[in-house]
C-alpha positions, 0 to 999 in steps of 0.5 A, spaced: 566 262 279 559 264 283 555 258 279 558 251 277 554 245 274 556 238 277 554 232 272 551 226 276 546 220 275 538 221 276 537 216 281 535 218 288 541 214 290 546 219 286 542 225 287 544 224 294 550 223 294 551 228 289 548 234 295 553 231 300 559 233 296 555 240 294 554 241 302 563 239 303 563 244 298 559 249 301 563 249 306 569 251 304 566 256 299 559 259 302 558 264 297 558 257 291 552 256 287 552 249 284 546 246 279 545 240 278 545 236 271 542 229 271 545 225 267 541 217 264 547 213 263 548 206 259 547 203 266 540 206 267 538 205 259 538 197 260 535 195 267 534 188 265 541 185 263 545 183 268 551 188 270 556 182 269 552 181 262 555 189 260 559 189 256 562 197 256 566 199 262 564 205 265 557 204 262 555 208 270 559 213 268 562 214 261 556 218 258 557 224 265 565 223 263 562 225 256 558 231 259 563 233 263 569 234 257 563 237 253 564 243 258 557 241 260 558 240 266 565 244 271 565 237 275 561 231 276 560 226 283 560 218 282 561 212 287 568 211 285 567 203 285 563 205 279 569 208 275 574 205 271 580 204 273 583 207 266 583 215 267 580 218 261 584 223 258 583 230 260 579 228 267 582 227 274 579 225 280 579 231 284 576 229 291 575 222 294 571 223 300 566 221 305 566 213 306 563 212 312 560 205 310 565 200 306 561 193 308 556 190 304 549 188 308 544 184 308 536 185 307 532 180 308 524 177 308 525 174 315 528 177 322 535 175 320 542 177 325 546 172 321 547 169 313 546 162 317 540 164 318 536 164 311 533 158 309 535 152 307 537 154 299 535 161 299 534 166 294 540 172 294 539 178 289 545 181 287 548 185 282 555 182 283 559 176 281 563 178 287 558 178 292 556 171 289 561 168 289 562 171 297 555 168 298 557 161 296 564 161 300 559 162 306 554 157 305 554 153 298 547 151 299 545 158 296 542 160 291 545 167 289 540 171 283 541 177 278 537 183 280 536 189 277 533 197 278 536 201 284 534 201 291 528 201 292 526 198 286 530 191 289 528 193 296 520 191 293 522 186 289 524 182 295 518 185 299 513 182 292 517 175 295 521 174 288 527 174 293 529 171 300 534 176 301 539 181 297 545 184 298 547 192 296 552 196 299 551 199 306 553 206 304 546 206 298 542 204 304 545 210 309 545 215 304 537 214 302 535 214 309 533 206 308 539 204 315 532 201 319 531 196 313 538 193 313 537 186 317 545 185 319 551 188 316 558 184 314 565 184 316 569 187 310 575 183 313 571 177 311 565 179 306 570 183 302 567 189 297 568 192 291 574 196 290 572 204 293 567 201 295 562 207 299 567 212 298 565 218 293 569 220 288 569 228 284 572 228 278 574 234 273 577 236 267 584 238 268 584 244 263 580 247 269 585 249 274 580 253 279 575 248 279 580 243 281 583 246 286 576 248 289 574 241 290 580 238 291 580 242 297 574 236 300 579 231 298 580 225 304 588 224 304 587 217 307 581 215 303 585 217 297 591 212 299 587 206 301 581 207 296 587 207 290 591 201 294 584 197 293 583 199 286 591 197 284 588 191 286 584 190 280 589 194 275 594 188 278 590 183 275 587 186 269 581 185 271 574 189 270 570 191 277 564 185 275 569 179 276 569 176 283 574 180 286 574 184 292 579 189 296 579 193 303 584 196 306 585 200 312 590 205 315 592 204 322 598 209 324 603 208 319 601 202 317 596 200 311 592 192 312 589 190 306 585 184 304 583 182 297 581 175 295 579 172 287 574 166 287 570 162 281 563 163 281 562 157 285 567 159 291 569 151 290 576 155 289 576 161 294 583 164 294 584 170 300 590 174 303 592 178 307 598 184 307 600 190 312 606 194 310 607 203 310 602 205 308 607 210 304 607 204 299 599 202 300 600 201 291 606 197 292 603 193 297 596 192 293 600 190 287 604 184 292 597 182 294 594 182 287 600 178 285 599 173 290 593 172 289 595 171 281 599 166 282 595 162 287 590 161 282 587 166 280 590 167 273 587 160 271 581 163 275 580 170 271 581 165 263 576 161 266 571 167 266 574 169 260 571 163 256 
């Protein structure tokens, strides 16, 4: 097993993440030659429709999950948020690593160090519903807009002044090299993201033992717990990873603090919680929170969207 295929996406952003996962696993096997196959997935195809808009889940990843099932690939690299929560049969998720950035962050035309600061009605690019509906929890007057392409390509729509602001995950822009560019960063306590967000998940198949077992070896044990906690969260609800859902835990000693919240798109009913428990029963404890949040308003909430 000298030489492995890893399958990933074809933008810069995937690319580099998928080399930081080559790196860990050079670390542990020196000797290891990876090739890389890039992979133009539905997402990619359609640039012009909103995220929220597609349809198919996994339209990110399904066509890498299809290589890698076809034998095209030993392995392939995602951004776990990305992932759906249902687990395709014949695949695991071998590794979750290197989330050094969970929060959202800001990218603004003017010199801003708060979201206060942005003009009266301002223009917010986003992909997300989530961050929407955050946007509009913090300041109503907003104006929160569907943006489209990869990094640098929304970076340049806001710079041509199509946008006042965008928001994006603080870990594309690191991991691009792009950090200068980020005008303020939001606490996820508050601004809380997408599920996994940040972290990278490897998958395989789970017919090829040797594979399995050489990348599991990079596998983050406290990112695994927290990221499927935040992820619970969503299988809970039974909602996809466009609706206006956010979680973010973290582990402290023993113990697991998770947050999450569910809001309608114009935040007029914004609904946030806050639990901490052992971080043995991180699951149950995002099940609990997930609940709650259900209970409180957000089944009523999740049919809405649904209309």
């Amino acid at each position: 097993m000298n030489v492995l295929t890893v399958a990933t996406r074809g933008t810069d952003l995937a690319i580099a993440q998928t080399r930081i996962i080559i790196s860990a696993l050079k670390k542990t096997c020196p000797d290891i030659r990876i090739e890389i196959k890039k992979i133009t997935t539905e997402g990619d195809r359609d640039k012009r429709t909103a995220l929220w808009n597609l349809k198919n889940a996994g339209f990110f990843t399904s066509q890498i999950e299809d290589a890698l099932l076809a034998g095209e690939a030993d392995f392939a690299v995602h951004s776990f948020k990305d992932l759906p929560t249902q687990q395709r049969d014949g695949l695991t998720v071998a590794a979750v690593c290197d989330r050094q950035f969970a929060e959202d962050c800001l990218i603004a035309n003017i010199p801003v160090n708060s979201i206060r600061q942005l003009p009266p009605s301002a223009k917010i690019g986003t992909s997300s519903l989530r961050r929407m509906a955050l946007v509009k929890h913090l300041r109503a007057d907003l104006t929160p807009l569907p943006i489209r392409g990869n990094v640098p390509t929304r970076i340049k729509l806001l710079q041509q002044g199509k946008f006042d602001a965008i928001i994006l995950a603080r870990a594309g822009i690191e991991r691009l090299g792009l950090g200068e560019k980020i005008s303020l960063c939001f606490d996820p306590q508050q601004f809380i993201p997408a599920p996994a967000q940040g972290a990278l998940a490897v998958q395989t198949r789970t017919d090829n033992p040797a594979t399995t077992e050489l990348v599991a070896a990079i596998d983050d044990k406290n990112l695994r717990t927290i990221t499927f906690a935040e992820r619970q969260v969503l299988v809970t609800m039974r909602c996809g990873c466009h609706a206006p859902v956010g979680a973010f835990a973290k582990i402290t000693g023993n113990d697991m603090e998770i947050f999450a919240f569910i809001s309608d798109l114009e935040a007029k009913n914004f609904i946030s919680r806050r639990l901490i428990g052992s971080a043995a029963d991180a699951e149950t404890i995002a099940g609990k929170i997930a609940n709650e949040l259900l209970d409180a308003g957000g089944r009523e909430i999740l049919k809405a969207l649904e209309k």
